[in-house]
MIMAR-490278 format. One record per atom (N, C-alpha, C, O): residue in three letters; x, y, z. Coordinates in Angstrom, 2 decimals. Layout:
N
NODE	torlum	u	v	w
NODE	Ala	X	Y	Z
...
# end
This chain:
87
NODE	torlum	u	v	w
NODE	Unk	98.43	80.32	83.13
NODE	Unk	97.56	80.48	84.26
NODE	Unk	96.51	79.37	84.23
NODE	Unk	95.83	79.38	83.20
NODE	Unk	96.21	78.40	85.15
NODE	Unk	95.09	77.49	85.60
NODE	Unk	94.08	78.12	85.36
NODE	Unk	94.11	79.34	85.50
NODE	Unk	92.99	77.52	84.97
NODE	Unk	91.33	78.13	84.70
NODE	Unk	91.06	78.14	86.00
NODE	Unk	90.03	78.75	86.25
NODE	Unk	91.76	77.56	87.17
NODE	Unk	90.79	77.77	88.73
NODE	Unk	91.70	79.37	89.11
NODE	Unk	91.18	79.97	90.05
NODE	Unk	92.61	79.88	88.65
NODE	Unk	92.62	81.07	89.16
NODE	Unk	91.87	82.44	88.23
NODE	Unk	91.79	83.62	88.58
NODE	Unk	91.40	81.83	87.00
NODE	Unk	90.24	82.88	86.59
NODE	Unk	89.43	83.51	87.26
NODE	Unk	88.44	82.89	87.65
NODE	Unk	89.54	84.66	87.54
NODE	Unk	88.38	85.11	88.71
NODE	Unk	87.41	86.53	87.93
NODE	Unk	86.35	87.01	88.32
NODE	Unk	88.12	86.87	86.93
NODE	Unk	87.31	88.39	86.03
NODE	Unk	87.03	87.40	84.47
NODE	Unk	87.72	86.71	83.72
NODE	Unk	85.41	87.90	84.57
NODE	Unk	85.29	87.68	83.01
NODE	Unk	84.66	88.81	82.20
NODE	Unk	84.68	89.65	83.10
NODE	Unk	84.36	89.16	81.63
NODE	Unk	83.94	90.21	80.14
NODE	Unk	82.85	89.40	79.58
NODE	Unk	83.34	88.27	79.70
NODE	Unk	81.76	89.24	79.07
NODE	Unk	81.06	88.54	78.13
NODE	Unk	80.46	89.16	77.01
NODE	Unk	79.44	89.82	77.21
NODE	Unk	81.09	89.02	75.41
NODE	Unk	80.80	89.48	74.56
NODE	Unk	78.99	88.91	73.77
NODE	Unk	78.59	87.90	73.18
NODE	Unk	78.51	89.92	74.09
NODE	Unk	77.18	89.85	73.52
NODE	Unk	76.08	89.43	74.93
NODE	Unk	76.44	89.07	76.05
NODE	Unk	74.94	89.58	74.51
NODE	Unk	73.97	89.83	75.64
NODE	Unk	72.95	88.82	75.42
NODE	Unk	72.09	88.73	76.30
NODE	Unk	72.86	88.05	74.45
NODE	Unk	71.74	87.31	74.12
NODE	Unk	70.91	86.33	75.15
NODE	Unk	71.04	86.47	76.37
NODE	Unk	70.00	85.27	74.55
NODE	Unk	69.93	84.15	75.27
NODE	Unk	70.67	83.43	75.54
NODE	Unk	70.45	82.81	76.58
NODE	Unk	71.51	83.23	75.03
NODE	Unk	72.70	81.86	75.73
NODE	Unk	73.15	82.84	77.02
NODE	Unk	73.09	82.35	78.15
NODE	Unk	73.53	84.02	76.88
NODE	Unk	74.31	84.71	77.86
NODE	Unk	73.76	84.74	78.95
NODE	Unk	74.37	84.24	79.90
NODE	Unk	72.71	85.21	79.13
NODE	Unk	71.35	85.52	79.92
NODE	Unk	71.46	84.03	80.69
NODE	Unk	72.03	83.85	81.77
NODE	Unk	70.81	83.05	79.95
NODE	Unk	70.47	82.34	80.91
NODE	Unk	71.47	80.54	80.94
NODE	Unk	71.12	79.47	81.42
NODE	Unk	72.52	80.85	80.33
NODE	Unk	73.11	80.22	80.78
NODE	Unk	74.69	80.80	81.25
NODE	Unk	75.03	80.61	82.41
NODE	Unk	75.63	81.51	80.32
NODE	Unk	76.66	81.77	80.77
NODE	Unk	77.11	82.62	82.53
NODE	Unk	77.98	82.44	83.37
NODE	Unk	76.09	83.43	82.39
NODE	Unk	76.22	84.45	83.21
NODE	Unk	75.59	83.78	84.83
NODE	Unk	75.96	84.25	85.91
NODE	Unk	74.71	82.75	84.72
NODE	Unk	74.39	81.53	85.98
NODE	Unk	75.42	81.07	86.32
NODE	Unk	75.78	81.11	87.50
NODE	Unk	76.25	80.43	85.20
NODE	Unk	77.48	79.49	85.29
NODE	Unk	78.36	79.82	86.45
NODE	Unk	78.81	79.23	87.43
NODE	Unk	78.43	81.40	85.77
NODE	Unk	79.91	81.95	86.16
NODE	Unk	79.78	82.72	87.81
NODE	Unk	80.71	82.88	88.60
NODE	Unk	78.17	83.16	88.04
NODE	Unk	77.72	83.05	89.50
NODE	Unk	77.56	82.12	90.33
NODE	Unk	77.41	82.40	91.52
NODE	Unk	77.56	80.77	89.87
NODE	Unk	77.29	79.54	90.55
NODE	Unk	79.18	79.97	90.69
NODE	Unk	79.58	80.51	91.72
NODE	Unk	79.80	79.75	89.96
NODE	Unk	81.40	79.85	90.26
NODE	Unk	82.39	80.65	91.08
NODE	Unk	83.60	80.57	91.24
NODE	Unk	81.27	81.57	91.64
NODE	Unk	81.59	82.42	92.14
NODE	Unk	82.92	83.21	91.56
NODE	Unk	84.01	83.34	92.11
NODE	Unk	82.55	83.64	90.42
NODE	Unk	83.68	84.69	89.20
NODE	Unk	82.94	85.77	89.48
NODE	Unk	81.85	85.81	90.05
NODE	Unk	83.92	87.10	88.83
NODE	Unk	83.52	88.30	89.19
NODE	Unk	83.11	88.69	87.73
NODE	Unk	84.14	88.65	87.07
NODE	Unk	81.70	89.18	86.66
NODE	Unk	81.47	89.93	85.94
NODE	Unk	81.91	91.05	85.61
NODE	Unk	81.21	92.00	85.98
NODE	Unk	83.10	91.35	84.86
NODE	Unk	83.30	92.96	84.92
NODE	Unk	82.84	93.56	84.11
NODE	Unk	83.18	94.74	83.99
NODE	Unk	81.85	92.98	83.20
NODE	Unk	81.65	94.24	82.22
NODE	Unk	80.42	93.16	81.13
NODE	Unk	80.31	91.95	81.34
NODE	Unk	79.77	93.75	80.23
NODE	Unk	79.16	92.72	78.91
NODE	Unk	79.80	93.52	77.91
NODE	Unk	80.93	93.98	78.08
NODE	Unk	79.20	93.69	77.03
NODE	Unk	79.90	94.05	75.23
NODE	Unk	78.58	93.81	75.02
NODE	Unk	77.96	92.75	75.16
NODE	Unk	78.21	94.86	74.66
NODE	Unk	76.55	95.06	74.45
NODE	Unk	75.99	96.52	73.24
NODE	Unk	76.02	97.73	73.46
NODE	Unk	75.57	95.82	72.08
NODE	Unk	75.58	96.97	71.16
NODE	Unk	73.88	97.86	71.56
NODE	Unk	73.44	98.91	71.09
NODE	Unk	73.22	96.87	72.66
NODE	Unk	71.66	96.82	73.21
NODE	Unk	72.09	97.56	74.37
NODE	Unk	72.89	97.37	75.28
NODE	Unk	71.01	98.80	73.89
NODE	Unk	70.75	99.40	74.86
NODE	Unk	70.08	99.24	76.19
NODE	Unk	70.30	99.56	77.36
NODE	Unk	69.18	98.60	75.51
NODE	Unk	67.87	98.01	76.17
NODE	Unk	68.09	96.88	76.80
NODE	Unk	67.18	96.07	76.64
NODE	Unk	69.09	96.45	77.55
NODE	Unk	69.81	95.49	78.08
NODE	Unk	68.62	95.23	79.33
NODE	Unk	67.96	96.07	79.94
NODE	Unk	68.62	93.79	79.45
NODE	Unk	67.87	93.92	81.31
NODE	Unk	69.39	93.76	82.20
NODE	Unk	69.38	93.66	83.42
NODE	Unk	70.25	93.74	81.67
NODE	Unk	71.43	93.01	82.80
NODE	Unk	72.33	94.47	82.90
NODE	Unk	73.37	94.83	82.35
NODE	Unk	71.30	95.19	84.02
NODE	Unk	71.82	96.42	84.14
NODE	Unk	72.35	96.30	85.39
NODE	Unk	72.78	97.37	85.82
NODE	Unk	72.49	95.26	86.20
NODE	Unk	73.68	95.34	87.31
NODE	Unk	75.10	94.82	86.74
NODE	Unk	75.99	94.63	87.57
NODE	Unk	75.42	94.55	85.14
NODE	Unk	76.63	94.78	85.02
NODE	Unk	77.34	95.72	84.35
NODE	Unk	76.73	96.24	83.41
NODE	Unk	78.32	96.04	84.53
NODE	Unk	79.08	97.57	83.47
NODE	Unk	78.60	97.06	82.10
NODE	Unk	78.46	95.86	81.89
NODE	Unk	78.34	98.01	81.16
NODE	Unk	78.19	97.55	79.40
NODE	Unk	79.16	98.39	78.76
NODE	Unk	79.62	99.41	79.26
NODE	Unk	79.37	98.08	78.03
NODE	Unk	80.10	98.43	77.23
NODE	Unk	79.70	98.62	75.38
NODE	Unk	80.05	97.62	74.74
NODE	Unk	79.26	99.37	74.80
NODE	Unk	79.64	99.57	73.71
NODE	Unk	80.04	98.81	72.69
NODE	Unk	79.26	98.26	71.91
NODE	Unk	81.61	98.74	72.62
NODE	Unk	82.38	97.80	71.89
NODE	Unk	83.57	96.92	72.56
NODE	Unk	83.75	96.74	73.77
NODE	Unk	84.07	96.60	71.85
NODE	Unk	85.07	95.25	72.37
NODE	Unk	86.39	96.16	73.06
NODE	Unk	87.14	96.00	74.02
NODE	Unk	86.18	97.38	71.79
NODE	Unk	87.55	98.23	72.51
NODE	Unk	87.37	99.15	73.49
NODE	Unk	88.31	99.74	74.02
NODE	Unk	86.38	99.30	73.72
NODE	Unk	86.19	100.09	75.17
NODE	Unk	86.52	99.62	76.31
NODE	Unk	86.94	100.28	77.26
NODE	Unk	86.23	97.78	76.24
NODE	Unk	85.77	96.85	77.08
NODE	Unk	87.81	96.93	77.78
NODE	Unk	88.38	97.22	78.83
NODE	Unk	88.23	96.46	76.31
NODE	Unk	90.16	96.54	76.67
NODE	Unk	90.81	97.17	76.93
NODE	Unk	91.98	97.00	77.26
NODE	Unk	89.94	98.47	76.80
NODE	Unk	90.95	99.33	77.33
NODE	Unk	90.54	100.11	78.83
NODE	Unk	91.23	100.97	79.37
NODE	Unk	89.19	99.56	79.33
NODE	Unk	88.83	99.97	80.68
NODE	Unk	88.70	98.61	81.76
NODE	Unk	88.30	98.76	82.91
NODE	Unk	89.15	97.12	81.12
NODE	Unk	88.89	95.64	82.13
NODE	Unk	90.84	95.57	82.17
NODE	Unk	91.67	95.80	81.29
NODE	Unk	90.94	95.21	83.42
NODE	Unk	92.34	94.73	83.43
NODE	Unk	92.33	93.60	82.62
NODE	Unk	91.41	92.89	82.21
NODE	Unk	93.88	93.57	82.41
NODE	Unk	94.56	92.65	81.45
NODE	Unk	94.14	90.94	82.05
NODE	Unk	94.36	90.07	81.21
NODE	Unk	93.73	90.58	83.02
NODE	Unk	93.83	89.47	83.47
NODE	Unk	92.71	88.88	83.52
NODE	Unk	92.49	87.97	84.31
NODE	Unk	91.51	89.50	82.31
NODE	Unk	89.88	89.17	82.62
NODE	Unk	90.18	88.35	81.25
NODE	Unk	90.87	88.72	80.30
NODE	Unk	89.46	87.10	81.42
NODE	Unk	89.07	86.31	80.18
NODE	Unk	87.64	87.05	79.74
NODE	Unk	86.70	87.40	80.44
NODE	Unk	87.88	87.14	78.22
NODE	Unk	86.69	87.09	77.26
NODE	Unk	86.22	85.99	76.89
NODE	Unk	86.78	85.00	76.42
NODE	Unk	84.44	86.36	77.29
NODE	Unk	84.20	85.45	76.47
NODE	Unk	83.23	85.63	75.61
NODE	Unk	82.28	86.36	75.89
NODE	Unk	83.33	85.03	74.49
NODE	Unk	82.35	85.38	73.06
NODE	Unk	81.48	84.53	72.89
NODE	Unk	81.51	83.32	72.66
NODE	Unk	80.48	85.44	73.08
NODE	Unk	78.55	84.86	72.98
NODE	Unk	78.37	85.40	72.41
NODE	Unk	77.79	86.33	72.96
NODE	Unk	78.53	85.65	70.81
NODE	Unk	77.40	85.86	69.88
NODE	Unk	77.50	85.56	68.71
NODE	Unk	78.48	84.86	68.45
NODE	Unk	76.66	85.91	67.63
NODE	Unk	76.94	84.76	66.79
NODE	Unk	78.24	84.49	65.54
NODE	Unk	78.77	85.48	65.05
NODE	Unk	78.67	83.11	65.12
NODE	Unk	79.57	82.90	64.94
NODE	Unk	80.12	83.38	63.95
NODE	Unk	81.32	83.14	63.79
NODE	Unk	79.35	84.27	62.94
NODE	Unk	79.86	84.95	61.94
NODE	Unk	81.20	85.84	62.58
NODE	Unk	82.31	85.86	62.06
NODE	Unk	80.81	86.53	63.77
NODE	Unk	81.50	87.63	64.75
NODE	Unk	82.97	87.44	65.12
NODE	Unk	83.99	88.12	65.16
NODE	Unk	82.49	85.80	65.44
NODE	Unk	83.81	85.20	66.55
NODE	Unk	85.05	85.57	65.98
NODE	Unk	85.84	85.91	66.87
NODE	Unk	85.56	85.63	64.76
NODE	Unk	87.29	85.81	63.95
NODE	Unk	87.16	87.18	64.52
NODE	Unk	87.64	87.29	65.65
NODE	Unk	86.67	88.14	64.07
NODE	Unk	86.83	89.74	63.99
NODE	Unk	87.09	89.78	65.59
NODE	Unk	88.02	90.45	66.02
NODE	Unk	86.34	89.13	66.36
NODE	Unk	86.35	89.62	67.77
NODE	Unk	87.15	89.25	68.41
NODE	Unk	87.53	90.01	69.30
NODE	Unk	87.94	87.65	68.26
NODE	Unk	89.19	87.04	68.99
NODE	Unk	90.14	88.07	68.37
NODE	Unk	90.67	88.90	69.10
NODE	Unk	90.36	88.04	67.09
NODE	Unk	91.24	88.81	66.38
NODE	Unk	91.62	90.28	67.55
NODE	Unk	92.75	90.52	67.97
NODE	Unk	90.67	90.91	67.80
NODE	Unk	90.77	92.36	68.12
NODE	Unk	90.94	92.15	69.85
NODE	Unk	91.18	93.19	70.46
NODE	Unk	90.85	90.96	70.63
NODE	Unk	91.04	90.44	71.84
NODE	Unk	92.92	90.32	72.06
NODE	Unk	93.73	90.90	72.78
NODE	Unk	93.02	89.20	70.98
NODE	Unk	93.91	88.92	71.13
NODE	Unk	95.62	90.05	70.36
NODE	Unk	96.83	90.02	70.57
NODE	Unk	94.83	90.73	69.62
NODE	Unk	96.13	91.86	69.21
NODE	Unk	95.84	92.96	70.38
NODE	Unk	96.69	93.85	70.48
NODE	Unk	94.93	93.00	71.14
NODE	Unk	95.01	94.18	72.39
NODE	Unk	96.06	93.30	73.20
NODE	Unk	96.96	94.04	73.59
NODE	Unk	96.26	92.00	73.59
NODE	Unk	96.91	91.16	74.45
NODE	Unk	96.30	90.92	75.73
NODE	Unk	96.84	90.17	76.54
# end
């Protein structure tokens, strides 16, 4: 699949990078947000779905949403890992 027909993304973690750059990006792009991966309650980005954990996120976002992982890099193996064995 072409990155210009990406239209659903997921964004793992809520931080500053996410906040104020990923989540601009992907509105300037006009992509659809379906969800964050947010262990913060206390989220301000309460106009998007949150989610809990990574596996909540896979098993309630259709199959055709790219993840993407914002947080920090200790995380990134465990989390592609558990992305990519859901399929």
């Amino acid at each position: 699949m072409s990155q210009k027909n990406w239209k659903n993304f997921c964004i793992i973690g809520s931080g500053n990078h996410t906040v104020t750059k990923i989540i601009p990006a992907l509105i300037a792009e006009e992509k659809r947000i379906k969800g964050i991966v947010s262990s913060k309650k206390n989220t301000t980005l309460t106009e998007f779905k949150r989610f809990e954990n990574i596996k909540k996120s896979l098993q309630e976002i259709a199959k055709d949403t790219v993840f993407v992982i914002a947080t920090p890099p200790t995380l990134h193996f465990r989390q592609a890992k558990a992305i990519l064995k859901y399929g």
